[in-house]
C-alpha positions in Angstrom: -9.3 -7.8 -17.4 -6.6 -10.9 -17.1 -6.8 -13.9 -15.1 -3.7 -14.9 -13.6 -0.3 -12.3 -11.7 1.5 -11.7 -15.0 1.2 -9.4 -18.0 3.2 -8.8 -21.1 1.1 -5.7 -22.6 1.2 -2.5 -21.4 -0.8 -1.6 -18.5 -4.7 0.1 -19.3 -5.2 4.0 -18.1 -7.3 6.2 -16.8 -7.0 9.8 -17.2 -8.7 11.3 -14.3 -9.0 15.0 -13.0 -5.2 15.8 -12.9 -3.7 12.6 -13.5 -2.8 9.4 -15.4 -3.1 6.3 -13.5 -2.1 3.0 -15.1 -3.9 -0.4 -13.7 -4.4 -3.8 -14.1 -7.3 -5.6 -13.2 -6.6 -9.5 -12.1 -9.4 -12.2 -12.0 -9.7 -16.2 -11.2 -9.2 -18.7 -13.8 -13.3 -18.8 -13.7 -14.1 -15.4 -13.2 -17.8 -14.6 -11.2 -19.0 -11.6 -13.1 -20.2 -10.7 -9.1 -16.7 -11.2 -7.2 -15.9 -9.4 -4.8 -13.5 -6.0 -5.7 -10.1 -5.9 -3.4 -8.3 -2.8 -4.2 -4.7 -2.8 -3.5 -2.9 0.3 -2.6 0.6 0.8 -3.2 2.9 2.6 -0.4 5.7 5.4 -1.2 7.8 4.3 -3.9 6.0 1.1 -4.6 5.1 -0.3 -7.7 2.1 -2.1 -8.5 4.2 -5.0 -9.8 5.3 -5.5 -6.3 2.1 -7.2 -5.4 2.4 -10.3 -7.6 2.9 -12.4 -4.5 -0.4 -11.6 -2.8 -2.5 -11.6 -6.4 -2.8 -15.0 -7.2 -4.2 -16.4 -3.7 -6.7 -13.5 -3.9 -7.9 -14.4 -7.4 -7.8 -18.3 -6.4 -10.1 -17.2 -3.5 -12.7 -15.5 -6.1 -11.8 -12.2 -5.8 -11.6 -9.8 -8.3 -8.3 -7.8 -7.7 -7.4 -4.1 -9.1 -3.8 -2.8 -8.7 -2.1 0.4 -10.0 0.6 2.9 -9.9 0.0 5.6 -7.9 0.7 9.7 -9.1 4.2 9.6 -8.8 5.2 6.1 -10.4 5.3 5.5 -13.5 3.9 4.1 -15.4 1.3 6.4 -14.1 1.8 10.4 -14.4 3.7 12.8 -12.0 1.9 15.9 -11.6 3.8 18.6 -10.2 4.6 18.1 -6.2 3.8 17.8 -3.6 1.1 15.3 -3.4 -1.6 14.8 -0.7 -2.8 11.5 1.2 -6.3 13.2 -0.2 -5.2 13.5 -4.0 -4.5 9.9 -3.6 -7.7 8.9 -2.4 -9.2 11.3 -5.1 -7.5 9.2 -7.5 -8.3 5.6 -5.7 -11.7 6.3 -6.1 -11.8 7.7 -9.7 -10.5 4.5 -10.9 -12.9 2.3 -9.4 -15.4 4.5 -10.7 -13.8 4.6 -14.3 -14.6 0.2 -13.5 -17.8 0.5 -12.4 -16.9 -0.8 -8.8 -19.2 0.9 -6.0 -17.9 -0.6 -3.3 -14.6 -2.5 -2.6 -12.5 -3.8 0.0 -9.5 -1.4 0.0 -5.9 -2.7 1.2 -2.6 -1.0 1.9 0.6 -0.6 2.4 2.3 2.2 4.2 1.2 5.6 2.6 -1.1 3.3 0.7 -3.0 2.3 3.9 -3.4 6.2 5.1 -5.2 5.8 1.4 -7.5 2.9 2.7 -7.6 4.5 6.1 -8.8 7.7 4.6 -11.7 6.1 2.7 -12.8 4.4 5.6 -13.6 7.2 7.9 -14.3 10.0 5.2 -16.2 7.2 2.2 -17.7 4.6 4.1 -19.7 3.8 1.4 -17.5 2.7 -1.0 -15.7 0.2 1.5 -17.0 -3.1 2.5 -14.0 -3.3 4.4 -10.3 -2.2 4.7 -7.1 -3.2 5.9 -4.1 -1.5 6.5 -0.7 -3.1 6.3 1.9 -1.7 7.8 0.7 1.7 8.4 -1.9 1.8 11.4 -0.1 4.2 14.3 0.4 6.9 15.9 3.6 8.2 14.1 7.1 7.3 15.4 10.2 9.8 15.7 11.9 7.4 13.6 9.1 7.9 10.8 9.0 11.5 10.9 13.2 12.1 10.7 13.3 9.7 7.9 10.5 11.1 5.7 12.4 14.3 6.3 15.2 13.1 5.4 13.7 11.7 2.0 12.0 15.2 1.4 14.6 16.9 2.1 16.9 14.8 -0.9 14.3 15.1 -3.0 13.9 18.9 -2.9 17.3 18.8 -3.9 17.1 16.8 -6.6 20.4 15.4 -6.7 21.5 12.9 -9.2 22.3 9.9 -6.6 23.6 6.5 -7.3 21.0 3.1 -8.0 23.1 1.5 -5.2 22.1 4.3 -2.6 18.1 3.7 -3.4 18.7 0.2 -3.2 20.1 0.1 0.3 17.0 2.4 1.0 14.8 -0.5 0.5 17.4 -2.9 2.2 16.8 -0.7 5.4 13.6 -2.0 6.3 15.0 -5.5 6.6 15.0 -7.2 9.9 18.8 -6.7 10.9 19.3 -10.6 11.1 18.7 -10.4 7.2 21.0 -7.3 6.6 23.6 -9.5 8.9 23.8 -12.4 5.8 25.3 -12.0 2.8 23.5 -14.2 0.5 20.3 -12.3 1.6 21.8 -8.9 0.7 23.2 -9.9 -2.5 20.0 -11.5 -3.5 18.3 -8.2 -3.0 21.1 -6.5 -4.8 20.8 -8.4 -7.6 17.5 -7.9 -7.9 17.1 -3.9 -7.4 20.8 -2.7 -7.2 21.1 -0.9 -10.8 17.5 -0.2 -10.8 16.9 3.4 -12.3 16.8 6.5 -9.8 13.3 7.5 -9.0 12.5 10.6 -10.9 10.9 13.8 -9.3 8.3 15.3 -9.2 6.8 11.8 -8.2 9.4 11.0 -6.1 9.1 14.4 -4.2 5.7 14.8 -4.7 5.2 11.0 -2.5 7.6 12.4 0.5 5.8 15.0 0.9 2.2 13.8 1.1 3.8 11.2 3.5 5.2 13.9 5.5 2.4 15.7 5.8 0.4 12.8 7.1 3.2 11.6 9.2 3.5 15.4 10.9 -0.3 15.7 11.4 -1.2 14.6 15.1 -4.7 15.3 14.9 -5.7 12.7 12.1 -5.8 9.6 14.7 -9.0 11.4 16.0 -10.8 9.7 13.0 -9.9 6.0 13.9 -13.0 5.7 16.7 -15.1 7.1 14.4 -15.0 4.0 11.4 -17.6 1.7 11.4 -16.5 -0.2 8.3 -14.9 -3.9 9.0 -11.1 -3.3 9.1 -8.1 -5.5 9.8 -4.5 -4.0 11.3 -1.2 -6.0 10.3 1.8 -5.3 11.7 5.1 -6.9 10.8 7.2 -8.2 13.7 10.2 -6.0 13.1 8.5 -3.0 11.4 10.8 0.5 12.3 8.0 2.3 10.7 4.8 1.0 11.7 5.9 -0.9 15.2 3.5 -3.7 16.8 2.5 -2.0 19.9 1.7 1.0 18.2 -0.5 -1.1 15.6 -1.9 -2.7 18.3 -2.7 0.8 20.0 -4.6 2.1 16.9 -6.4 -1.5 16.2 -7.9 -1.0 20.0 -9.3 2.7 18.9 -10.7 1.2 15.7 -14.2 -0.1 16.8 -14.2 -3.9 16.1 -10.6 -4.0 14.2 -9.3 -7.3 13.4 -5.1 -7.4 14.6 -2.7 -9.9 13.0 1.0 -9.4 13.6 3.3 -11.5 10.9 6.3 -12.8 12.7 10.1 -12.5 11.3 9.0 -9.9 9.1 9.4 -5.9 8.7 7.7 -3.1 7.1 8.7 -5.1 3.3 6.2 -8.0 4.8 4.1 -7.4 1.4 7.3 -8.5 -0.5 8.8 -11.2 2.0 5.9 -13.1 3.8 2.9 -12.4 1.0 1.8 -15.9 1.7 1.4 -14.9 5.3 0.0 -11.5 4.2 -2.6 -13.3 1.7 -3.5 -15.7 4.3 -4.4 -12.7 7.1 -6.4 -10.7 4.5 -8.7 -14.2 3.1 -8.7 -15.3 6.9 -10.4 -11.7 7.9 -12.4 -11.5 4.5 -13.9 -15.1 5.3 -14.9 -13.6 8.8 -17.0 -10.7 7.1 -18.4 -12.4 4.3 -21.5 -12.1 5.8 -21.7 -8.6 5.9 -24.9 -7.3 3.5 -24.2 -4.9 0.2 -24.0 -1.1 1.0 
């Protein structure tokens, strides 16, 4: 364990059933050996690293805050694809037990909210809460042809250009930001000669998000949580659009529903103040929930 969002040595592991999944474990300047666990769960193709904007207002709340590489991402191991939303949760879970954390307050983004979701309705006793960032709906055509088309590459396995996974990412910018330069070659700078993401992980993410994106029948679960959860949507989200957010916060009994203005499905990355904010703001209002 570390207090503060940086960290020069390597990450810890954990090696689970059928995988190796490296972690980092963030407290306050003045830990309480009783805090409060909020497990952070990464989307398709994120790393771990990309929540330093949302750690430190978490741990300056009192929190004790877990984030790790999913299978797929190194530095954690890539099992042969494909990968399911269930593996994922299989591994979630392992590593809170490998801490000694029973219960937790499990957040994502994208596919790592169908991780959060997941626990919610099938492990309700690990979760004190959840909330699900940017991943809440009823899937859009838009969703389903993209993750397609990302499969699809995959499969191929075709030695592409840094610049072509870059402008993936840049895609999910509101189009106002893809319509300045200086905003596009900031981002560029920062991920335009990044290395290629490797299969199987890369594959093996597409396709569990596929799979989940394709399966209709998997909203039937959201009337059936009882844990305390919180929806966020992101103003210009292509993936996980406000009114469908707001559609599957109303089947959620009791779910919280924040939308973050002039941001889009990379809200994590852009707004995290806003994003840090939402989550403390909807902890605050359940603090008074008793210890399962």
């Amino acid at each position: 364990m570390h207090s503060g969002a940086g960290r020069l040595a390597p990450m810890p592991t954990v090696d689970l059933e059928s995988v190796t999944i490296a972690y980092d474990v963030y407290d306050s300047d003045d830990p309480d050996p009783d805090a409060e666990a909020i497990v952070l769960i990464c989307g398709c193709g994120g790393p771990a690293a990309g929540w330093f904007g949302i750690v430190p207002a978490l741990t300056a709340a009192g929190y004790r805050v877990v984030t790790f590489d999913n299978r797929g991402m190194a530095p954690s191991s890539s099992p042969p694809a494909p990968y399911t939303v269930a593996e994922l949760v299989a591994d979630t879970l392992g590593l809170c037990d490998h801490l000694g954390i029973r219960t937790a307050t499990f957040v994502g983004h994208s596919m790592g909210g169908w991780v959060a979701e997941t626990i919610a309705i099938e492990h309700p006793e690990r979760a004190r809460a959840a909330a699900f960032l940017g991943s809440c709906n009823v899937a859009t055509s838009w969703e389903k042809a993209i993750t397609t088309v990302e499969r699809d590459l995959a499969r191929l396995g075709y030695d592409l250009p840094p610049l072509f996974f870059a402008t993936e990412t840049l895609r999910y910018l509101p189009n106002s930001d893809l319509q300045q330069d200086a905003i596009v070659d900031g981002w560029l700078a920062l991920i335009g000669d990044m290395p290629a993401w490797p299969n199987p992980g890369r594959l093996g993410q597409y396709e569990a998000c596929l799979a989940w994106s394709l399966d209709s029948a998997r909203t039937q679960g959201w009337p059936s949580i009882r844990v305390p959860c919180l929806v966020v949507a992101f103003e210009h989200d292509i993936d996980s659009p406000p009114p469908r957010a707001r559609e599957a916060a109303a089947n959620i009994p009791g779910a919280g529903y924040v939308e973050i203005s002039d941001a889009s499905h990379l809200g994590p990355f852009t707004h995290p103040v806003a994003v840090a904010d939402a989550l403390i703001d909807f902890l605050a209002s359940e603090s008074s929930l008793p210890r399962p």
